[in-house]
N, C-alpha and C positions, 0 to 999 in steps of 0.2 A: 504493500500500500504506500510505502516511505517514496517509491518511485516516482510511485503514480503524483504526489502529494508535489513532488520536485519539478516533476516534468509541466504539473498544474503552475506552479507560480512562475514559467519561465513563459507558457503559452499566454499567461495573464499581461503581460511587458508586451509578448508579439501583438496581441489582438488590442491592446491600446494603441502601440505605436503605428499597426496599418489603420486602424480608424481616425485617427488623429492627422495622418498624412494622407489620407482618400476617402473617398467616400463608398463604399461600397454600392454593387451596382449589378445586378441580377442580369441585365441581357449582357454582359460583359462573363458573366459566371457560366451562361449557357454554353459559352462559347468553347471556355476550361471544361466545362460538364462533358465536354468531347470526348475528351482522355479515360472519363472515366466510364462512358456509356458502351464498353466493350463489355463490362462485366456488371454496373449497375443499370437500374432503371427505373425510374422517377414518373408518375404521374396517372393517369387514368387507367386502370389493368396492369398496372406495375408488378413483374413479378422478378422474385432471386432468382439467378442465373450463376454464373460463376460467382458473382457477390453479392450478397443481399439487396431487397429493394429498399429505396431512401426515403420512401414517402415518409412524412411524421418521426421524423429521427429525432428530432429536440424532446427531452426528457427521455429518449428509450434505452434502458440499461445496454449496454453493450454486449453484445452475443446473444440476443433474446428472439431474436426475427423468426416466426413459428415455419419449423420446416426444412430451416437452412444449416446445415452440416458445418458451424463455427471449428474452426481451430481450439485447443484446449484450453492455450495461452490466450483467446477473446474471452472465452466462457467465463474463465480464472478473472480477469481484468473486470468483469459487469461484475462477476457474484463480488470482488475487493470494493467495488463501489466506482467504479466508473457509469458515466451518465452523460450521452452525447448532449454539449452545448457548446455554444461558439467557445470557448476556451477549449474542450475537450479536441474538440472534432479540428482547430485551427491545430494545435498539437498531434494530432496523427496523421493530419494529409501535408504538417510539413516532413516528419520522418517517420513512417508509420511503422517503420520495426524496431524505430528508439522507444517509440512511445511504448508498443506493446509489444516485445519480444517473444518470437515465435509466432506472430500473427502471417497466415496464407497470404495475406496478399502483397502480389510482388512486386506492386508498384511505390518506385523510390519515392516520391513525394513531390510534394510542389514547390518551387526554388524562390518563386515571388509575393511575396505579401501580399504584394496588389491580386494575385490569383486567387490564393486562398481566400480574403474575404470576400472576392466575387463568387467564388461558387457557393461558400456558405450564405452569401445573399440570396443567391439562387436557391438551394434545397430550402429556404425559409420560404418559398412561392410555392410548396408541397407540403406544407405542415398544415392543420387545419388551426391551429392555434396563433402562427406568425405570419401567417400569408398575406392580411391584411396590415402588416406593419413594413412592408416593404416599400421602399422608395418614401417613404413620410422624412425620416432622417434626413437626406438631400433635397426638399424641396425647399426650404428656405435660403440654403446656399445656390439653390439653382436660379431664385428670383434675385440678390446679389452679382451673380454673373449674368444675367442678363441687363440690368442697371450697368454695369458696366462695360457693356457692352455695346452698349447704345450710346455712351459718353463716348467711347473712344473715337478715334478721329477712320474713317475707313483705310485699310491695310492696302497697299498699291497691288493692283492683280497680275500676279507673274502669268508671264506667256509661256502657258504647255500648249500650244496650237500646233497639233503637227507638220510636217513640213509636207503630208499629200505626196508622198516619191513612192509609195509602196506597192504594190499590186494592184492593176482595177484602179490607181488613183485614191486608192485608203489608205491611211494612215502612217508611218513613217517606216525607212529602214533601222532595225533594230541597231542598236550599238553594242560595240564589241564586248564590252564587258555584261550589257544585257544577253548578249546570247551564251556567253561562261558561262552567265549563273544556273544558263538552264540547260548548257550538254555536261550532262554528269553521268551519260549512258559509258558504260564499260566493255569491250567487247571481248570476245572468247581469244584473240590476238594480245590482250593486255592496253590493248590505245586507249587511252582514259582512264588509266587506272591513276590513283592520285599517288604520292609520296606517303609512305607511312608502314604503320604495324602491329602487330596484336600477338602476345600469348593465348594460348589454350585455357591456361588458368586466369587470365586475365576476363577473357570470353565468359568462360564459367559465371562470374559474379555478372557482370553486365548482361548476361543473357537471365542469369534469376531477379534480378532487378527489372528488367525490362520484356522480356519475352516468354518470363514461365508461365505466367498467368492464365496464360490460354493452350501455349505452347507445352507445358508442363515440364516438369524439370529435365529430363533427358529428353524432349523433345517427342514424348510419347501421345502427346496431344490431350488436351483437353475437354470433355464432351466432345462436340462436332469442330472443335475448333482443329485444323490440318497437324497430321502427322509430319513431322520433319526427320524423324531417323528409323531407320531396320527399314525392313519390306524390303530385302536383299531375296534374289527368285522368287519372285511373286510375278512379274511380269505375263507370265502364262497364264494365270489364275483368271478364274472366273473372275473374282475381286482383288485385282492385281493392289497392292500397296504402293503407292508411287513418292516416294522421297528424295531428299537431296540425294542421296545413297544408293536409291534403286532404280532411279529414272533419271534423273535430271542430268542433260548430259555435259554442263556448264560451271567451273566454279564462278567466273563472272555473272553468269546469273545471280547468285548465290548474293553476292557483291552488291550488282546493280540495284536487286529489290530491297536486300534490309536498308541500304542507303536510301533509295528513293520514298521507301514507303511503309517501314518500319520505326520502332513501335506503331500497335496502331492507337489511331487516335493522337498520336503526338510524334509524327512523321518529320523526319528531316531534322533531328534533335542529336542525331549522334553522329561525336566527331568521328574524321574516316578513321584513326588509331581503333575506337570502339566498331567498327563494321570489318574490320580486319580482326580485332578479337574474337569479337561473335563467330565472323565465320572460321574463323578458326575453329572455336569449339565446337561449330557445327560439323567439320570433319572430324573430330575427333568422336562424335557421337555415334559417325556412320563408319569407323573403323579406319577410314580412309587415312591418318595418320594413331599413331598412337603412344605420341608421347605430351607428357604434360605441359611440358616444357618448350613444344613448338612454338615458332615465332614463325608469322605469317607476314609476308610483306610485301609492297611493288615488286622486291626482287626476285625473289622466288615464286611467285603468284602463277606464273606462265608452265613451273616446274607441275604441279601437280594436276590431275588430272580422276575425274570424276568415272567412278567402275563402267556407269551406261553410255560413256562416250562416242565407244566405236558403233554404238546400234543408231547412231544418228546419222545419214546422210547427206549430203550435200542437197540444193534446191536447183537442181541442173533440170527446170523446163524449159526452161528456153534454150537447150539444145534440142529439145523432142521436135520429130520432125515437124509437126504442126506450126510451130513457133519457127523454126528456122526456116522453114518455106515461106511464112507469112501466109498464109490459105484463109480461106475460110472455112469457120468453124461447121462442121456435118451436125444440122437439125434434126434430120430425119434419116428412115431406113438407113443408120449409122454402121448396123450389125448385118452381117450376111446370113444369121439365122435367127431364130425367136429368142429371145429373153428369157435366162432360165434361171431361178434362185438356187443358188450353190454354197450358201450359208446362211445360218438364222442366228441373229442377234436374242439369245433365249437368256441371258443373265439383266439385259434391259430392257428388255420385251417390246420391243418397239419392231418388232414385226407387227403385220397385220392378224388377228385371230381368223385362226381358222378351225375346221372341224378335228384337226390334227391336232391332238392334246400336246405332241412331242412340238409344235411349232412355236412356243414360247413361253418363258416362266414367269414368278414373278418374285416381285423384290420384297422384302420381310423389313 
């Protein structure tokens, strides 16, 4: 309880000092609410999913949500006496396994002040008790700034008028450094790969900080959320297992998406040293290296190579002779005999039924 008691009067200092320097602000919250709407869900039919649902969280003892499979150490934390309110809850979404160690959930916390008390503005638009005290705080400051607003003298309107060079006579050509920001694609040749690099062990934490949540800690998946490791020969299978390790024929892949689009919910957050971690450890889940201690990096990045590589082939149609003769494509009587089905899709039954019991099955 001595913890919990510490960790109270240190969130009591945060939750003045964000109110006292902002104002909190619910469609701002929504916006944070992003990060968290992978595993919670807030509002009309709200139900727990990977983490409990947040409606009416102000006064509800911690680990109490009827139905939902709490970690030992949340249970432990409600029966000591914890009790989600803005001091509580501003205290676990800044570090939510300082606050309550051993808590499931493996997202590291919020880094901004000004986040945190946006989104607890926000869950207060979901309580039946504070819903109606939202936005009352700010509106006297809001009629202030507008008074002065009206005093000031008008600000000189800078020219964003495009210069009309671009395609079609729309809007301008991009600049150089506008189009940097946006090729960060990587290819299986290594062109775009940035400077940098990541241990296995490094990955490890960054990946349960960031990725277990849905991912699960080896990468075994979470409810429906995607398997990332094994399903090594499965490819044949009815229900083939398709992971980085048994399908995927790219480490660049691998690269491209946790950069591009990873975590979800709070995409574009991790430096390339942490996307080179990660996937490190993501090889080292699928067997593909196996020591702890690998260091993954531009330099070597080209070295390694993914087990379902050779089953991929090049996209050579445009040597078939249709393409290299330039022809026109055959509409009709294509075939010089009838059309005959010579396989049936019976694992996703997207044949058509027929009297033939054997002509397709179905999914469970």
């Amino acid at each position: 309880m001595l913890k919990f008691l510490k960790a109270g009067l240190l969130a009591t200092g945060f939750v003045a000092a964000a109110n006292a320097a902002y104002a909190a602000d619910a469609g701002e919250g929504e916006k944070v609410f992003r990060k968290c709407a992978a595993c919670h869900s807030v509002g009309e039919d709200a139900k727990s999913r990977v983490g409990p649902q947040l409606n009416d969280v102000f006064g509800r003892q911690a680990g109490t949500v009827d139905k939902f499979k709490y970690s030992a150490a949340m249970v432990a934390a409600g029966e000591a006496g914890v009790v989600w309110d803005e001091q509580t809850l501003t205290q676990f979404l800044v570090k939510p396994r300082d606050f309550v160690s051993g808590t499931k959930m493996a997202f590291a916390g919020l880094r901004k002040s000004a986040d945190v008390a946006n989104v607890i503005e926000y869950l207060k638009t979901f309580d039946s008790d504070l819903a109606g005290t939202v936005g009352q705080e700010e509106s006297s400051g809001e009629e202030v700034q507008t008074a002065m607003a009206e005093e000031a003298p008008p600000a000189a309107a800078q020219d964003h008028a495009p210069d009309h060079d671009g395609a079609f006579g729309l809007g301008r050509v991009a600049t150089e450094d506008e189009i940097a920001a946006w090729d960060i694609d990587v290819r299986p040749d290594g062109l775009g790969l940035p400077v940098g690099k990541g241990t296995v062990a490094d990955g490890e934490v960054l990946f349960t900080d960031n990725c277990a949540v849905c991912h699960g800690d080896f990468g075994e998946g979470v409810g429906r959320w995607p398997v990332l490791a094994g399903g090594q020969d499965t490819l044949t299978d009815s229900r083939p297992v398709k992971t980085i390790g048994s399908y995927w024929p790219y480490l660049s892949t691998v690269y491209d998406y946790v950069k591009r689009a990873m975590p979800f919910g709070n995409a574009r957050s991790l430096s390339d040293d942490d996307v080179y971690a990660i996937t490190a450890y993501l090889l080292y889940l699928n067997d593909v290296v196996d020591d702890e201690e690998f260091e993954l990096s531009n330099e070597n990045f080209e070295d390694i190579h993914l087990p379902n590589e050779g089953n991929f082939i090049p996209d050579d149609r445009f040597e078939e002779a249709h393409y290299a003769k330039k022809d026109e494509p055959c509409m009709t009587d294509c075939k010089p005999a009838p059309v005959t089905i010579t396989m049936r899709a019976q694992v996703l039954d997207v044949t058509p039924d027929t009297d033939d019991d054997s002509a397709g099955g179905q999914i469970d």
